[in-house]
LUMRO-858164 format. One record per residue (C-alpha): residue in three letters; y, x, z. Coordinates in steps of 0.001 Angstrom, whole numbers, padded with zeros to 6 digits, always signed. Layout:
BEGIN
ALAYXZ ...
//
This chain:
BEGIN
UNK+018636-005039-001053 UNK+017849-004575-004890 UNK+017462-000861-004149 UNK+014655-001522-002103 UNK+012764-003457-004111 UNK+013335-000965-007068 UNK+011767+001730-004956 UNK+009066-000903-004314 UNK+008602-001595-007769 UNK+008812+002191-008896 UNK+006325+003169-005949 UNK+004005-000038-007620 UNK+003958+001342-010674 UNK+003750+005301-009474 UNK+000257+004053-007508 UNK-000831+002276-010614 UNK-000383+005339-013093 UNK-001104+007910-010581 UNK-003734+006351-008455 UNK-005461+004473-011175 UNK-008575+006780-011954 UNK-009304+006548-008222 UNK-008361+003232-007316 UNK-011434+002114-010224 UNK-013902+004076-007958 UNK-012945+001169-005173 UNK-013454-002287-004447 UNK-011142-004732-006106 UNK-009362-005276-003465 UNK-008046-001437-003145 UNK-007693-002027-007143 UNK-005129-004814-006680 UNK-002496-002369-004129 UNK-000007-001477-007078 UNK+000108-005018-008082 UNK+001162-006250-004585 UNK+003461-003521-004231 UNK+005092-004572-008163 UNK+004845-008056-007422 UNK+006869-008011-003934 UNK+009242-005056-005475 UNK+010043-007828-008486 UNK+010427-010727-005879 UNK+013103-008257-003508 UNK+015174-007723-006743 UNK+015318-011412-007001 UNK+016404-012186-003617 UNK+018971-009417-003617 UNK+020048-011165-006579 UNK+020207-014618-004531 UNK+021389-013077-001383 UNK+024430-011428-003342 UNK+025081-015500-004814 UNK+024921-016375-001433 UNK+027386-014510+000008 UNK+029688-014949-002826 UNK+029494-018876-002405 UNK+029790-018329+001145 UNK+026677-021055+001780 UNK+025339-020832+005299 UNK+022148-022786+004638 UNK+021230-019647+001533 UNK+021631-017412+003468 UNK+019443-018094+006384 UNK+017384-019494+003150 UNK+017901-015912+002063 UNK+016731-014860+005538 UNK+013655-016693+006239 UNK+012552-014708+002866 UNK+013484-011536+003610 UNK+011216-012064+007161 UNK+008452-013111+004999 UNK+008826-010227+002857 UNK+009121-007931+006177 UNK+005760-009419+007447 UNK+003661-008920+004181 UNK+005090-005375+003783 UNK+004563-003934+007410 UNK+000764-005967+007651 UNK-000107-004057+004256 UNK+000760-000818+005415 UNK-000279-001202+009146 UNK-004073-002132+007161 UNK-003958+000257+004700 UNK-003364+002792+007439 UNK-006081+001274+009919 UNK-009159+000617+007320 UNK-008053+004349+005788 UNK-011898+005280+006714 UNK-013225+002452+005546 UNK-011739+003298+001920 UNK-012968+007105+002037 UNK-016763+005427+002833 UNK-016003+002571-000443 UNK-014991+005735-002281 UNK-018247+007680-001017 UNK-021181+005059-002020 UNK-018958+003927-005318 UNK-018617+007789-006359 UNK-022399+007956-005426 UNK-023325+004690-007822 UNK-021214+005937-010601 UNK-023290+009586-010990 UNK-026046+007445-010908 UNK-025289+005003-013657 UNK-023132+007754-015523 UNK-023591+007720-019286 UNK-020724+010687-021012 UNK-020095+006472-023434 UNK-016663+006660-021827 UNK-017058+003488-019444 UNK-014321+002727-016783 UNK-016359+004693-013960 UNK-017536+007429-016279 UNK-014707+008065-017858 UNK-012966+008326-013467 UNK-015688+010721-013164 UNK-015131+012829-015416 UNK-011110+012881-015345 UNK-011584+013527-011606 UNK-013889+016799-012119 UNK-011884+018051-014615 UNK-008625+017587-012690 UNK-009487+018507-009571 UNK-011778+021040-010718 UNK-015011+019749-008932 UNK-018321+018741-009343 UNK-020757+015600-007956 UNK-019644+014071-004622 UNK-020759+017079-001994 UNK-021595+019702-004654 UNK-022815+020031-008101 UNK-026352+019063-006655 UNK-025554+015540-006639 UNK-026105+015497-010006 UNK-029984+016730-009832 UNK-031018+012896-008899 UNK-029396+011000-012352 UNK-030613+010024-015379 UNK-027872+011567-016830 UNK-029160+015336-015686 UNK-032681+014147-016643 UNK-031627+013762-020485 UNK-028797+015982-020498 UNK-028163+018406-017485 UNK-024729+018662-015964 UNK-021875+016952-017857 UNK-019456+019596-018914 UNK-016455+017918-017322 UNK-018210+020022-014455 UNK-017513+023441-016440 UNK-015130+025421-015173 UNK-014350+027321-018884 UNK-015180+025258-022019 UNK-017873+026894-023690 UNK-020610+025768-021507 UNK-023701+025647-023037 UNK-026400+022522-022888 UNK-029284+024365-022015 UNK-027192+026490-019190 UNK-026423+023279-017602 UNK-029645+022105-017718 UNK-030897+024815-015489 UNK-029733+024711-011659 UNK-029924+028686-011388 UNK-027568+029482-014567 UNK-025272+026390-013994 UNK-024020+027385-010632 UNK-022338+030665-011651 UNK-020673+028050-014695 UNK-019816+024683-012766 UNK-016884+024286-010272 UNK-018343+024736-006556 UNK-016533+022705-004922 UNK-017631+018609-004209 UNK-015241+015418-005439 UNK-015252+014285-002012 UNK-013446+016221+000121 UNK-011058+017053-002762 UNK-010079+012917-003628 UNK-010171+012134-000207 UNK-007585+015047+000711 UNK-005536+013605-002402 UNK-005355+009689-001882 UNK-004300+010722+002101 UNK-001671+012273+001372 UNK-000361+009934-002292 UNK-001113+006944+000310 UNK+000880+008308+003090 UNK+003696+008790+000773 UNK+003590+004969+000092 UNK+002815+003862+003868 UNK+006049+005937+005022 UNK+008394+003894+001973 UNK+006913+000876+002919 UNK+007236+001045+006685 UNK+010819+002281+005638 UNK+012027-000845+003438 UNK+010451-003035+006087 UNK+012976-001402+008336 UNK+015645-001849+005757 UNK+014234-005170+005357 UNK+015291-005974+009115 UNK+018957-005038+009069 UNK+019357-007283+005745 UNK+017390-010086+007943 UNK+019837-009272+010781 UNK+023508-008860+008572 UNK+022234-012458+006944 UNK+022126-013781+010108 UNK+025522-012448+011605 UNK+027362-013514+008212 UNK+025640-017184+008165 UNK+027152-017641+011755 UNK+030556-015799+011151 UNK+031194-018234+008673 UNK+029915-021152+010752 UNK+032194-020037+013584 UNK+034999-020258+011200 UNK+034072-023731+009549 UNK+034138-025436+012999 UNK+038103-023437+013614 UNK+039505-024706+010951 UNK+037906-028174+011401 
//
């Protein structure tokens, strides 16, 4: 059972460092995913740890102690990933309008959003949420013109990017959107299908917990 919750804990921490630039273009309750996924991997490890005791000690009453929290455990893991999976849409429109806000208010001072909006152009090699004209509405392009975390080589120059006409031939085409969307699917599916898998692996720990807690029952009551 530690296994699991080391995979739980390394897929925690995975999501934090990988998904962390997008996950601080969400709500803070998409922000707080890796720590629930840490924070349940840590508390597995521990009742491995206990369930192992248990067994050793050959108590009946830990191990359907041991049981009861591995159901728990089963329940919070299969409801997070059975939500994540059904309010998936709901995340790509929190992403949208928080994307949106963050051109708006964007400032090149290296803020928390700023500083996700310009890691995710220059990673993904894209520009404003549906295109490069996103940018046309912000203060930001008022003052300055395009950041050049939209440049696709690095010698960009200011007064190119402030002109529409010469920009486009210089910025990447393609919109953030589509291209974080496409990314966080398939990074989140990746920790949906582990999840849904330890809370299967969850289940025949639940079940062998069980079986051994009344196989040693049974034998109690023979010998008595």
């Amino acid at each position: 059972m530690q296994i699991s919750g080391i995979i739980l804990l390394a897929v925690g921490i995975w999501g934090k460092v990988g998904l962390e630039v997008y996950f601080s273009l969400l709500n803070e309750k998409a922000t707080n995913v890796p720590y629930v996924l840490i924070g349940t991997g840590t508390v597995v490890i521990l009742l491995g740890t206990f369930g192992c005791f248990a067994t050793c000690r050959g108590s009946t009453w830990m191990l359907k102690l041991y049981a009861m929290f591995l159901s728990l455990i089963f329940l919070i893991v299969l409801v997070a990933a059975v939500v994540g999976f059904v309010f998936r849409h709901e995340i790509k429109d929190s992403f949208e309008s928080n994307y949106s806000l963050a051109l708006k208010n964007y400032n090149a001072t290296m803020d928390l959003r700023s500083e996700a909006v310009d890691t995710i152009q220059r990673t993904l090699h894209c520009c404003g949420v549906q295109s490069y004209l996103n940018w046309v509405n912000t203060t930001y392009f008022a003052q300055n013109g395009i950041p050049h975390s939209c440049c696709k080589l690095q010698n960009c120059s200011d007064e190119d990017l402030k002109d529409l006409n010469k920009a486009k031939a210089e910025v990447f085409g393609n919109g953030c959107f589509s291209l974080v969307t496409t990314v966080m699917e398939s990074k989140m599916s990746i920790v949906a299908g582990i999840s849904f898998g330890i809370a299967c692996f969850q289940l025949v720990g639940i079940f062998l917990a069980c079986c051994l807690s009344r196989y040693i029952t049974n034998n109690q009551y023979e010998m008595v």
